[in-house]
N, C-alpha and C positions, 0 to 999 in steps of 0.2 A: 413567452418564457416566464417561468416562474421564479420568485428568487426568496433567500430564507439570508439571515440578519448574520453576520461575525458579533463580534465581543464589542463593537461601538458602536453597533446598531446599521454598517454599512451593508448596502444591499449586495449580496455576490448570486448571480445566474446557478438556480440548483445542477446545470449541465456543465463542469470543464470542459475545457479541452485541451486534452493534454499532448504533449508536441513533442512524446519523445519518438514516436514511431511516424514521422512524415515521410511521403512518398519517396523512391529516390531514382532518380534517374542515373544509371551508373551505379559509379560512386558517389554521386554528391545530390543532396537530395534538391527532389524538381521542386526549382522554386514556383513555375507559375502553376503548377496545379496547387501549389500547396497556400500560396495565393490567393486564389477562387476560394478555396475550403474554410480559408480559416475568414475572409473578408463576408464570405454570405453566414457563418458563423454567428461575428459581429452584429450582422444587420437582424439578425432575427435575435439577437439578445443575450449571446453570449459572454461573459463580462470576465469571466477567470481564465488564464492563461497559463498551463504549469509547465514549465522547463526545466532545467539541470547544466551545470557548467559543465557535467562528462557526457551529455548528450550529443553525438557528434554533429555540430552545424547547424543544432536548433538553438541556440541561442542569436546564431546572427542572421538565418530566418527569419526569426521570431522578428527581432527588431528591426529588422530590413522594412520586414512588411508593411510593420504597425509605424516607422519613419513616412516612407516615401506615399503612405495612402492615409497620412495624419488622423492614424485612430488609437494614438499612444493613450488620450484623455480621455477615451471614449473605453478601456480594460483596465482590470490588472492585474498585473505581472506575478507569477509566484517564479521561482529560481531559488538553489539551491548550493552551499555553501559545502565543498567536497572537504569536511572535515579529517577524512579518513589519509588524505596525504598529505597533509596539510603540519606542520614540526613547530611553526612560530608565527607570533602575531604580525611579523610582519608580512611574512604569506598569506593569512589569512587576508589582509588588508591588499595587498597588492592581487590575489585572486578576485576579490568585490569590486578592486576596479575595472578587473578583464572584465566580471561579467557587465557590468554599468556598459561600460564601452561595446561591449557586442549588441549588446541589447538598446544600444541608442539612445539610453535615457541618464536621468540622472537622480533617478529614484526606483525604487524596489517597492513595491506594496505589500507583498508577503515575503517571507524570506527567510527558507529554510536551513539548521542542520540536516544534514544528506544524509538518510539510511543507518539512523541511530540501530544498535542491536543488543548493545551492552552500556550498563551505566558510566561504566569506566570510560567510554567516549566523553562523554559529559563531563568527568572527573577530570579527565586530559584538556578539555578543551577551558576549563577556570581556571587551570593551573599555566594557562597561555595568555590568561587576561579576558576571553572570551566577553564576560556580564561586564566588564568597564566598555569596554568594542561595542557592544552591542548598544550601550547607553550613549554613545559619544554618536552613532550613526541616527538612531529616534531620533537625538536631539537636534540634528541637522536637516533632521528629514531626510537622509537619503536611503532609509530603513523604516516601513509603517506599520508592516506587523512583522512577528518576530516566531516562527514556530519551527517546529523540528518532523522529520518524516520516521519513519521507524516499520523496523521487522527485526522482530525477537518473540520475547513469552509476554504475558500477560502482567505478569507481577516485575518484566521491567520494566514496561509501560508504565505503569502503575510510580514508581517510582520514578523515572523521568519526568512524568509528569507533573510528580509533586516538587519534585526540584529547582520550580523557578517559574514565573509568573508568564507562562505563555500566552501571545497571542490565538494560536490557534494551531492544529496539528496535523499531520497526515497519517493512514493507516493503509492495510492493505485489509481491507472486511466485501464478505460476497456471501452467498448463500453456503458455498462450500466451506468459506474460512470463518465460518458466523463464531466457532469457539476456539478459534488458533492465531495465535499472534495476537493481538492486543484483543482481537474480536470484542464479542458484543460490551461482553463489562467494563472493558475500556475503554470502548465508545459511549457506553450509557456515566462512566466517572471522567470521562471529560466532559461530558454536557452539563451534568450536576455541577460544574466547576466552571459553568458560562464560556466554552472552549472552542472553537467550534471545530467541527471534523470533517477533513477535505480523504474523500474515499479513493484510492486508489487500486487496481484490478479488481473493477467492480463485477468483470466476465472472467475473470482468471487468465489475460491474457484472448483470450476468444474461447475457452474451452467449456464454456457455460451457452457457447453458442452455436458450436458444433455438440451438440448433444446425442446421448445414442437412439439407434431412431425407435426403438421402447417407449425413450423421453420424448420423442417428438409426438410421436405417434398420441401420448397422455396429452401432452399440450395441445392436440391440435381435436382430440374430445373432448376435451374440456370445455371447450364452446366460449372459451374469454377472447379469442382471438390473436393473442397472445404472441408473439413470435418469441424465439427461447432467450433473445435480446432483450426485449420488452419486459419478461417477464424477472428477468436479473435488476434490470433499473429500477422496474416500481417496487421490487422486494425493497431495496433498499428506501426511493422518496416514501414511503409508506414511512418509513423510521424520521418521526421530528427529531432524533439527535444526530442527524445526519444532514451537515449542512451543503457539502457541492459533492457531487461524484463528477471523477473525471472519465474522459474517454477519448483514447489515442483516434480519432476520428481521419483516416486519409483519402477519404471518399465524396463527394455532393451526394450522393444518396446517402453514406452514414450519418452526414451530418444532417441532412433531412428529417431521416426516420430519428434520432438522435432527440431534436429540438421537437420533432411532433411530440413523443412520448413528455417529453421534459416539462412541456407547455400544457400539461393535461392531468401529469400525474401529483398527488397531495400526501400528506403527511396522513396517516389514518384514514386512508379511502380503502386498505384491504379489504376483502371479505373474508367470512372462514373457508368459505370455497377458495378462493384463493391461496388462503396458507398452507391447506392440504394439499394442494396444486403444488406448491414449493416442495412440500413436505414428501410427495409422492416423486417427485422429480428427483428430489434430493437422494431418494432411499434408491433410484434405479440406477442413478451414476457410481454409487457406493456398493452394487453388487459386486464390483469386483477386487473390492478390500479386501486385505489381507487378514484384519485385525476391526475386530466389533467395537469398537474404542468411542465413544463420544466425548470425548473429551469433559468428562463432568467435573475432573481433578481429583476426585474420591482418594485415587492413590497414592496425592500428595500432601505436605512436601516428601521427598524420598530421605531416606538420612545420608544419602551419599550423592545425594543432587542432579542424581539422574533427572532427565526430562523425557518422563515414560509418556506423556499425552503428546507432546512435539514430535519424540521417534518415532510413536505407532501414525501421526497426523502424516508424515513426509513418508512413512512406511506403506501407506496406504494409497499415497498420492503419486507412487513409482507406479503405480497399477492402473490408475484412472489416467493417469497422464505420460510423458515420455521419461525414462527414466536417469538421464543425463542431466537433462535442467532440474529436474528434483532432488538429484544429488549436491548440485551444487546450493540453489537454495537451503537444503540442510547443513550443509558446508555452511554456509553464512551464516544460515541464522542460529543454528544450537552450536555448531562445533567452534565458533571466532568470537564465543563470549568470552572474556578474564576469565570467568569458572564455568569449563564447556558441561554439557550436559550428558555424553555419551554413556552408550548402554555397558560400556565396559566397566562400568564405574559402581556396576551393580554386585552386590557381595552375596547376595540369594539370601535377604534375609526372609523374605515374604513377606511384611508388612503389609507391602500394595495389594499383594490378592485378598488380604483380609478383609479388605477397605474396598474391591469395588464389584459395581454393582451387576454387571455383566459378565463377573466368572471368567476373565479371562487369567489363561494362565499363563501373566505375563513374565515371568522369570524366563519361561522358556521361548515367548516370542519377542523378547528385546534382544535375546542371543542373535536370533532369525532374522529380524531387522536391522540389527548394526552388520553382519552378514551383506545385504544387500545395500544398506545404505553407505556402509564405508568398506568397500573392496581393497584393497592394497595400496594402489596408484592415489585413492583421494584420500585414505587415513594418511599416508606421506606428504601431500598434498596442504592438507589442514596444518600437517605440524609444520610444515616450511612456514604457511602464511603467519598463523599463530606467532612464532618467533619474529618474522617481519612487523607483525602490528605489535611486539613489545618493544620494540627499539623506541 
């Protein structure tokens, strides 16, 4: 196993393993497979563990495991702080001890806000005491690093992240999402900022891994040997601002192939052959966009706060992927900020076509996409939640 440095110089395994998707038997997930997976993990060098307090049952999994087979000293723990329900500091406090107590220990090594999207979380959560909270847990030790997870736009990354002396952060960055959601520039201005960046749906869920078989068929001439997993992972260790990618691993062969790759691959060992490998890969999944959109920003900011690079990105991702769970992801992420981004919000001044560089004529496919992305049931949907997270 290979491993690349946090903000104190501690070593973290460039492989997670993340524990929100463990096997389940029934209803409740199998402990002894999940057991094997995560203990032969460990033995080959795994050392980051990331969990969630809404994850259902990995929390006391987790610490089940790492209790009864004393390999608490031997990892550490990431877990996350469900800020989003959360009304008072004394919640907030009396949830960190559920999770301590699920999790068997009596320390936290990373320890996140949950799925930041809008700054105004951030806003809500100082106005509860949060940075006094946060200072009184470091200083007791039972808080060691202190970072936040996030899906939204790039410029509220950007801002999040200047708001407060983080230890270290989560993103969701893959080859598909390389310029949405915080993507690349917000992973390259948390490094500049000594931050380090913990990768989450490094595959997009597996969807970089069932590839169409065009893409397979290119990976498997390519002569790299590559399998379309492999080839998602070292995109990414290839990037020195990239310090753990996790992976929901619930297999001994995942986590096999998982650790082989992990234990081989380096920061700058692409070739160009390789990046046009991505790059060709990349352009065969995207034939069936709806919208030529790379997200360069050219046609931002909008004067009405549309987010034309977000709606054509989830516009486009109803097509490559299923289009339920794409909905709601857009639901989260553009439609549940304080100031949503929707295409209705558009007055047709044209600015944006002036400005970009691909000709697209977006006045008339942001109609077409808010169309498909918010049908009746989830424009109604958004505004119930919307009102709920103003209370």
């Amino acid at each position: 196993m290979k491993y690349r440095k946090d903000k104190y110089g501690n070593l973290i395994s460039q492989l997670g393993y993340g524990c929100m998707r463990f096997s389940k038997k029934g209803n409740s997930i199998d402990y002894p497979k999940t057991e094997k997976e995560i203990l032969l993990a460990i033995e080959k060098g795994v050392n980051y563990f990331d969990t969630a307090y809404i994850y259902p049952g990995s929390e006391e999994c987790l610490g089940r495991i790492l209790d009864e087979n004393g390999c608490r000293d031997k990892v550490n723990i990431a877990t996350k702080l469900p800020q989003y329900i959360l009304r008072s500091e004394k919640a907030i406090e009396k949830t960190f001890r559920e999770e301590l107590s699920r999790l068997r220990t009596d320390y936290i090594d990373y320890y996140l806000m949950h799925m930041f999207t809008d700054y105004l979380e951030w806003e809500s959560l100082q106005s509860l005491g949060i940075e006094d909270w946060i200072r009184r847990h470091k200083a007791d030790g039972s808080i060691r690093n202190i970072g936040f997870s996030f899906h939204g736009d790039t410029e509220t990354f950007l801002q999040i992240l200047n708001a407060y002396d983080w230890d270290f952060c989560q993103i969701q960055y893959n080859y598909l999402d390389e310029h949405s959601q915080a993507g690349r520039r917000g992973l390259h201005a948390a490094a500049e900022k000594g931050i380090p960046v913990i990768i989450m749906e490094p595959l997009r869920g597996g969807k970089l891994v069932n590839l169409p078989e065009k893409a397979r068929a290119a990976l498997q001439e390519s002569g790299t040997g590559y399998t379309p997993a492999e080839l998602g992972l070292r995109w990414l260790w290839d990037q020195p601002e990239v310090t753990c990618v996790l992976s929901g691993m619930n297999s001994v062969e995942m986590v096999e192939e998982n650790i082989r790759i992990a234990s081989d691959a380096e920061a700058g060992s692409f070739s160009p052959a390789d990046f046009d490998l991505v790059e060709h890969v990349r352009q065969i999944i995207k034939e069936k966009e709806k919208v030529g959109c790379t997200g360069c920003r050219y046609c931002m900011p909008c004067p009405k706060g549309v987010d034309i690079p977000g709606i054509f990105h989830y516009y486009n991702l109803m097509y490559l992927e299923k289009k339920i769970p794409t909905r709601f992801e857009f639901a989260r992420n553009v439609g549940l900020r304080k100031e949503p981004g929707f295409a209705s919000q558009c007055i047709g001044c044209g600015k944006c076509e002036m400005h970009c560089p691909q000709h697209i004529p977006i006045r008339d496919k942001l109609k077409e996409a808010d169309r498909a992305l918010r049908p009746l049931p989830y424009k109604a949907g958004i505004q119930v939640a919307r009102k709920i997270m103003k209370r």
